[in-house]
C-alpha positions in Angstrom: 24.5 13.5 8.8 25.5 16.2 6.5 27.2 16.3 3.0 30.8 17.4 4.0 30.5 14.3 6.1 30.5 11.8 3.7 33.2 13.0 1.4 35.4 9.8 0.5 32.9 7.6 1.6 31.0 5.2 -0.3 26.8 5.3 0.4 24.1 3.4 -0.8 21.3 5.7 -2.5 17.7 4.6 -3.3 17.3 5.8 -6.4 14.1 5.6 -9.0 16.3 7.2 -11.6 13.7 10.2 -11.8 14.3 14.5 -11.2 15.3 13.9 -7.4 17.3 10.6 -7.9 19.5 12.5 -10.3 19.9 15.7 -8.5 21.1 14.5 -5.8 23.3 11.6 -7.0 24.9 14.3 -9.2 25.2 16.9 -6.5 26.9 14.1 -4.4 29.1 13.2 -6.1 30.7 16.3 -7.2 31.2 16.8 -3.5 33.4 13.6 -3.5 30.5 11.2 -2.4 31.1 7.8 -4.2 27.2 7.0 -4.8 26.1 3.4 -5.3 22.3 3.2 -6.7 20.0 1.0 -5.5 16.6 0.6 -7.3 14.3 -2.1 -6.3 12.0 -4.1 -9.4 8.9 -3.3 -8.1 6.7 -4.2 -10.7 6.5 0.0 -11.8 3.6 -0.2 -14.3 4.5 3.7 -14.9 8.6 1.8 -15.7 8.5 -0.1 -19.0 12.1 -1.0 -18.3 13.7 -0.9 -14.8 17.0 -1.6 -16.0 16.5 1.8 -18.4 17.0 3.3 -14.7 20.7 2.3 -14.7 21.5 4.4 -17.7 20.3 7.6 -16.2 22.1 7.1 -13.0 25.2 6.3 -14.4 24.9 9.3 -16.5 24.0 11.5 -13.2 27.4 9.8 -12.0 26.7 7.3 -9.9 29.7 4.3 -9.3 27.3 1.4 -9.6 24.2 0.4 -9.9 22.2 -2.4 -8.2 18.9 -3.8 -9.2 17.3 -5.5 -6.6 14.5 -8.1 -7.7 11.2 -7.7 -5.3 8.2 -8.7 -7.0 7.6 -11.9 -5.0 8.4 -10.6 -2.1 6.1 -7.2 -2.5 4.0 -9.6 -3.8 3.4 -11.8 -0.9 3.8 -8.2 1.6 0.6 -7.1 -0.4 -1.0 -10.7 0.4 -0.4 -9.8 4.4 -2.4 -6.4 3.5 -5.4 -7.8 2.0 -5.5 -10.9 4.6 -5.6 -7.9 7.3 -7.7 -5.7 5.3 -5.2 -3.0 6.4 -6.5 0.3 4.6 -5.6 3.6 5.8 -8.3 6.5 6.4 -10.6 4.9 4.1 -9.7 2.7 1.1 -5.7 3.2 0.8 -4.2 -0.3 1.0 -1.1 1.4 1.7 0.6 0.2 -1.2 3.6 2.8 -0.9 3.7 2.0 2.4 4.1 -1.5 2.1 6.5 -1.5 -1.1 9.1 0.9 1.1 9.1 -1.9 4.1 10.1 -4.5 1.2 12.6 -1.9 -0.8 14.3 -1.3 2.3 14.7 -4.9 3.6 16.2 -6.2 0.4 18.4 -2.9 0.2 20.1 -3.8 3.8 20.6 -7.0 2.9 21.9 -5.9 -0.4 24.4 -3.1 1.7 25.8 -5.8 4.0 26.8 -8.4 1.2 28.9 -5.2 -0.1 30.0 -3.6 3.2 28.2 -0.9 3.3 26.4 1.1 6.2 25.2 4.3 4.6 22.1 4.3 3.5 20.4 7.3 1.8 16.9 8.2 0.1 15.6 11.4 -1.6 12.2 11.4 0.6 11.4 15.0 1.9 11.3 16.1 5.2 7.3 16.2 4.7 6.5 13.2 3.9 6.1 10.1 5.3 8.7 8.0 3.7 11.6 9.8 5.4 10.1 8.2 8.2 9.6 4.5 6.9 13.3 4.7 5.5 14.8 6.0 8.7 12.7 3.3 11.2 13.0 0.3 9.0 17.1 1.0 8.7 17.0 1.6 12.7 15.3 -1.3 13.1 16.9 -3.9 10.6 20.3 -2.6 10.7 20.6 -0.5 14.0 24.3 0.2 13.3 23.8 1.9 9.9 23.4 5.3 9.3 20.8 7.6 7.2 21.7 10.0 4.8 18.6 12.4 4.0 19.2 15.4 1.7 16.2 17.0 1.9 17.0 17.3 5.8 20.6 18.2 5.2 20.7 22.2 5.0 23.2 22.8 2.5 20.9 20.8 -0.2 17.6 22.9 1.1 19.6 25.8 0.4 20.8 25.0 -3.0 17.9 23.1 -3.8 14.7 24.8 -2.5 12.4 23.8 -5.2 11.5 21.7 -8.3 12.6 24.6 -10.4 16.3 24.3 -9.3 16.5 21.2 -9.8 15.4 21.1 -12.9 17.8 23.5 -13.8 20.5 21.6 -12.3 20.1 18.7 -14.0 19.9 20.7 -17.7 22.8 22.3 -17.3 24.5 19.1 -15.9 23.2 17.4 -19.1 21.4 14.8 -17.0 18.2 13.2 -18.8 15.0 13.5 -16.6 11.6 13.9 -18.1 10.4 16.3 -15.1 9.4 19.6 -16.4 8.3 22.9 -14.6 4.9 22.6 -15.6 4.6 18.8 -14.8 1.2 19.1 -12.4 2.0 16.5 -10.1 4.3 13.5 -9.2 3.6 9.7 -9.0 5.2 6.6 -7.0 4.2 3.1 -8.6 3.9 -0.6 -8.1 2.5 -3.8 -8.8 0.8 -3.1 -6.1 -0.9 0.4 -6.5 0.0 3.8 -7.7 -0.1 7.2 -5.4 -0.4 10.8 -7.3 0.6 13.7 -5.4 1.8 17.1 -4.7 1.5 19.6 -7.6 -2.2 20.6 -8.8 -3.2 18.0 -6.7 -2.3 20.3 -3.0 -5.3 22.1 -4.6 -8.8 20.8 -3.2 -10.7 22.3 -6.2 -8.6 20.3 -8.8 -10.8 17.5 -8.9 -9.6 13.4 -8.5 -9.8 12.6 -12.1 -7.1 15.5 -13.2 -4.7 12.2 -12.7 -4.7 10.5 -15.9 -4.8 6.8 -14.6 -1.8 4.4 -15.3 -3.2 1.3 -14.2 -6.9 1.7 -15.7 -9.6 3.8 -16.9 -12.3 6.3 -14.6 -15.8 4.3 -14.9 -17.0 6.9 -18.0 -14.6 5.4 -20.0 -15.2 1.3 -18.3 -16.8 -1.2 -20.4 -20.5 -0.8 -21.1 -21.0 -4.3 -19.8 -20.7 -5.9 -16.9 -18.0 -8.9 -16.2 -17.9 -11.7 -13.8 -14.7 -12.2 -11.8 -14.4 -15.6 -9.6 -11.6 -15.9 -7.0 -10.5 -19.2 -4.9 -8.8 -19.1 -1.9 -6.7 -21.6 -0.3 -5.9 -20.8 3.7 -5.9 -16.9 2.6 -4.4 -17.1 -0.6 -5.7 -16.5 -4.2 -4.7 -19.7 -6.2 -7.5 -19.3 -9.5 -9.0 -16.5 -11.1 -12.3 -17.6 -13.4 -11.1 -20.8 -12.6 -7.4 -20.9 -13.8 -4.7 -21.9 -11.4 -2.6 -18.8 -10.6 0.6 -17.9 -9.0 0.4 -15.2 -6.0 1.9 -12.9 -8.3 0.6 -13.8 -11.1 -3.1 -13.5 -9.1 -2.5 -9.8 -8.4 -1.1 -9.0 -11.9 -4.1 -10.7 -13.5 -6.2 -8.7 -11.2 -4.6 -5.3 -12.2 -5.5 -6.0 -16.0 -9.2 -7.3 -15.0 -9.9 -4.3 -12.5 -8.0 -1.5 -14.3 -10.5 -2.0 -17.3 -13.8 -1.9 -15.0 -12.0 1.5 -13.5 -11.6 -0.5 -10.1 -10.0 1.5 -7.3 -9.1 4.0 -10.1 -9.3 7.5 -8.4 -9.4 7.2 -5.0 -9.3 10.3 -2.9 -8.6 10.9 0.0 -6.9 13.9 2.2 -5.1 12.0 4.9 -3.2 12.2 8.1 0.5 12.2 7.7 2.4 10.9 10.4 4.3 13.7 10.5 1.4 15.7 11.3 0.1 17.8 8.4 -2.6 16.5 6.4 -2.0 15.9 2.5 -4.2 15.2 -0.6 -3.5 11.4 -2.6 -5.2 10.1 -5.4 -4.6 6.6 -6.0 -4.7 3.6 -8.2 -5.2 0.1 -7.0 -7.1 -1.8 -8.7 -6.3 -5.6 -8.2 -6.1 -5.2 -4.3 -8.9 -3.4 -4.2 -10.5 -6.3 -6.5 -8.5 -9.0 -4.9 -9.3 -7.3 -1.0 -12.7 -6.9 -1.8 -13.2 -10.7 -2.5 -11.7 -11.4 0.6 -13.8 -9.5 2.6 -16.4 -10.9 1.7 -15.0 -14.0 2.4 -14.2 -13.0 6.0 -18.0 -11.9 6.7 -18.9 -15.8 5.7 -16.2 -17.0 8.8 -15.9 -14.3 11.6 -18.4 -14.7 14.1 -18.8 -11.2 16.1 -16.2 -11.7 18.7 -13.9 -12.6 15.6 -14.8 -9.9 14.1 -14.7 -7.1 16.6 -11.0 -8.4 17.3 -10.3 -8.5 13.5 -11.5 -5.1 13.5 -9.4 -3.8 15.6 -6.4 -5.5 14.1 -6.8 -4.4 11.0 -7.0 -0.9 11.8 -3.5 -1.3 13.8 -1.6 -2.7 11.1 -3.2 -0.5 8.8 -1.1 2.4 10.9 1.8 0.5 11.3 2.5 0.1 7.8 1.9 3.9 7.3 4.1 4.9 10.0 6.8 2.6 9.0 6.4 0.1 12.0 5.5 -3.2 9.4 8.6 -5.1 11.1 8.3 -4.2 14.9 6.9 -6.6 17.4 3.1 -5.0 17.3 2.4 -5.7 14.1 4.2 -9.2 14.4 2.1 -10.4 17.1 -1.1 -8.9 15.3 0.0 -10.6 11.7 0.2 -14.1 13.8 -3.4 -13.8 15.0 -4.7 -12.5 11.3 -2.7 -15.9 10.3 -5.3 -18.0 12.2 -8.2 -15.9 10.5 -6.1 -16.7 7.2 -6.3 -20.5 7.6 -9.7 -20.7 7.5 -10.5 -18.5 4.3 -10.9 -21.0 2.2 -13.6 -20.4 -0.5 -14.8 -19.1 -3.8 -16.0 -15.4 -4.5 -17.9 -14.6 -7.4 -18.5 -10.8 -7.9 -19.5 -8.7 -11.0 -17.6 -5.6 -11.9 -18.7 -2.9 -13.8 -18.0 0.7 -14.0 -15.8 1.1 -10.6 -18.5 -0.9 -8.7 -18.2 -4.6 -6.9 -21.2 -6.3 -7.0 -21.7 -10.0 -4.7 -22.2 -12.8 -7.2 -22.1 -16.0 -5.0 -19.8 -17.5 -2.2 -19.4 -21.6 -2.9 -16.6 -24.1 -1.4 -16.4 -22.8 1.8 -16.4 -25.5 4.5 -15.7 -22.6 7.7 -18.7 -20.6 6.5 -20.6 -19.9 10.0 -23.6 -19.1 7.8 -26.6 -21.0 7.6 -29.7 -21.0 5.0 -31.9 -22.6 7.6 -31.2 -20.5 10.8 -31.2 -17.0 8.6 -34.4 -18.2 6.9 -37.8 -16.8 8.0 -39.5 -19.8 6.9 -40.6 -22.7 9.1 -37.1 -24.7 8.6 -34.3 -25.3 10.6 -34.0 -25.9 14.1 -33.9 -22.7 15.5 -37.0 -21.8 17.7 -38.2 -18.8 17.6 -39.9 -18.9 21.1 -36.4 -19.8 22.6 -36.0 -16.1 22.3 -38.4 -15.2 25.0 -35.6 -16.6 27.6 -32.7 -14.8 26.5 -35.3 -11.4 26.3 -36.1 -11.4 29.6 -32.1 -11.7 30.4 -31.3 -8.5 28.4 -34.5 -6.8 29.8 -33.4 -6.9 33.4 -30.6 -4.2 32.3 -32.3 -2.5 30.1 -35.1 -1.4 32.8 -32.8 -0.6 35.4 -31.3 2.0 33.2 -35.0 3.6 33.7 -35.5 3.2 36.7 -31.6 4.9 37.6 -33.1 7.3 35.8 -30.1 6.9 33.0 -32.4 7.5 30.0 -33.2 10.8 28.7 -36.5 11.4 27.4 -35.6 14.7 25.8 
């Protein structure tokens, strides 16, 4: 779609209220565009006040504004993330990812109880979240259309850079913080944070340029270390150091706890867009990474190796589902029902001790589907497992192994 197409028409925008949100909702609407904002409460730790967001897009011109409430439900989508362990390339827990499959969802349901069917975003043709917006609407909402400036020519052309918008928006009076000189840009959530683009393209402008939002790098953590206990309930968190906590409430409370020990604070990582150029991201995640971590460690206490291998492997395919925008297709349903079962039986309490960025294993109590065993891991003479029962299975494995010699499979050199 292109802007001349929409003159008259009503859309629905998602709109954070920041340098892009009001550049194009102004720019819209002087081209007859009748712009309803959508901005989702996310739980922005970088947004003091996400109904602040209104006033500046009613300034930049838009009709209406909508706030939609998602903390609970961005809440529990992060619980499906650290129940699958789903990081990306490393240790990004996709929290961007994740939040843009919610914002969506609640936005099309949103559009529909107003009757409307264009939906538009401000994500560059670059990125990845052009691609999230445009799947999930296609997906949800097949007979909606997508509105994308940043792929709509006229815009490019008026708007090839941060500088012009800028620009735009001073001489249009609009009130956006951005500068010129601002060295790079930053989506939040309750979930996580992601700093980009800017300084940050360069590889020799080093992780902790960002100045952290949810936390502290380890040089400036506590000088002491601090225990952090965790209970979970069938895959849920429901205490922290032994207080009864709300899903929400666990991963807030985990953000405050984390962020001060510089937990998942800083993480690089130069990644694989789907789009297929690579780009730098530092990001800031500490309670899932705390909360995630826990869990983990949980798992290795339940998943024998098949288990394991499989989990594996699922966790690696919804970790690129949610990146590529594919959280609600059938893939990723059918591998969320099997992670359930794995999530029924983590039930158990984590101790771990944090302290400058690092998790440390504490203890693991309370959990009646632990596989593990004190007397069949222990070298002393306990337990029932005999150690001459071994010769047996040897001799099973070595009949393989020596034809591989004798096939002359094994090179000596």
């Amino acid at each position: 779609m292109k802007a001349q197409d929409l003159k008259g028409k009503t859309i629905a925008f998602a709109g954070s209220g920041g340098l892009d949100s009001c550049t194009i909702t102004r720019w819209l609407t002087d081209k007859g565009v009748r712009v309803v904002c959508f901005t989702a409460d996310l739980g922005q730790p970088d947004e003091e006040d996400a109904a602040a967001i209104k006033g500046r897009m009613l300034r930049a011109g838009a009709a209406d504004f909508v706030l939609l409430p998602a903390r609970e439900a961005l809440a529990a989508a992060g619980l499906s993330v650290i129940q699958s362990q789903a990081c990306y390339e490393g240790r990004y827990w996709n929290t961007t990812g994740i939040a843009r499959c919610v914002l969506v969802k609640a936005m099309l349901s949103e559009m529909k109880a107003r009757g409307l069917s264009i939906l538009s975003h401000g994500a560059t043709g670059r990125g990845n979240d052009q691609v999230r917006f445009q799947l999930i609407t296609n997906m949800l909402s097949p007979d909606f259309e997508v509105y994308a400036p940043w792929r709509d020519e006229e815009f490019i052309q008026r708007f090839p850079g941060r500088s012009e918008m800028i620009d735009f928006c001073k001489d249009n009076g609009l009130p956006i913080t951005a500068t010129k000189e601002k060295p790079y840009s930053t989506d939040a959530n309750l979930l996580g944070l992601t700093h980009e683009s800017g300084l940050l393209e360069s590889l020799t402008t080093p992780a902790d340029f960002v100045k952290p939002i949810m936390g502290c790098y380890p040089i400036d953590a506590p000088n002491e270390p601090e225990k952090f206990t965790v209970h979970f309930e069938q895959g849920r968190p429901v205490a922290l150091n032994g207080n009864s906590v709300s899903l929400l409430e666990a991963i807030l409370q985990a953000n405050t706890i984390g962020g001060r020990h510089a937990i998942g604070i800083g993480t690089h990582l130069v990644e694989n867009r789907f789009v297929g150029i690579k780009s730098r991201g530092v990001y800031e995640s500490p309670g899932i990474e705390l909360l995630g971590t826990c869990y983990g460690l949980l798992l290795q206490l339940i998943l024998d190796r098949r288990a394991r291998e499989f989990f594996e492997q699922l966790s690696q395919l919804i970790a690129k589902q949610i990146y590529q925008g594919y959280w609600f297709d059938l893939a990723t349903q059918m591998a969320l029902r099997a992670i359930q079962r794995t999530a029924e039986l983590a039930t158990g309490t984590i101790t771990v001790s944090i302290y400058k960025g690092n998790i440390s294993f504490v203890s693991a109590t309370n959990a009646p589907h632990s596989l593990y065993s004190e007397e069949n891991a222990s070298m002393e003479g306990i337990g029932d497992y005999n150690h001459t029962d071994s010769e047996g299975l040897l001799r099973v494995f070595g009949v393989s192994a020596r034809v591989l010699a004798t096939s002359h499979q094994i090179d000596l050199h």
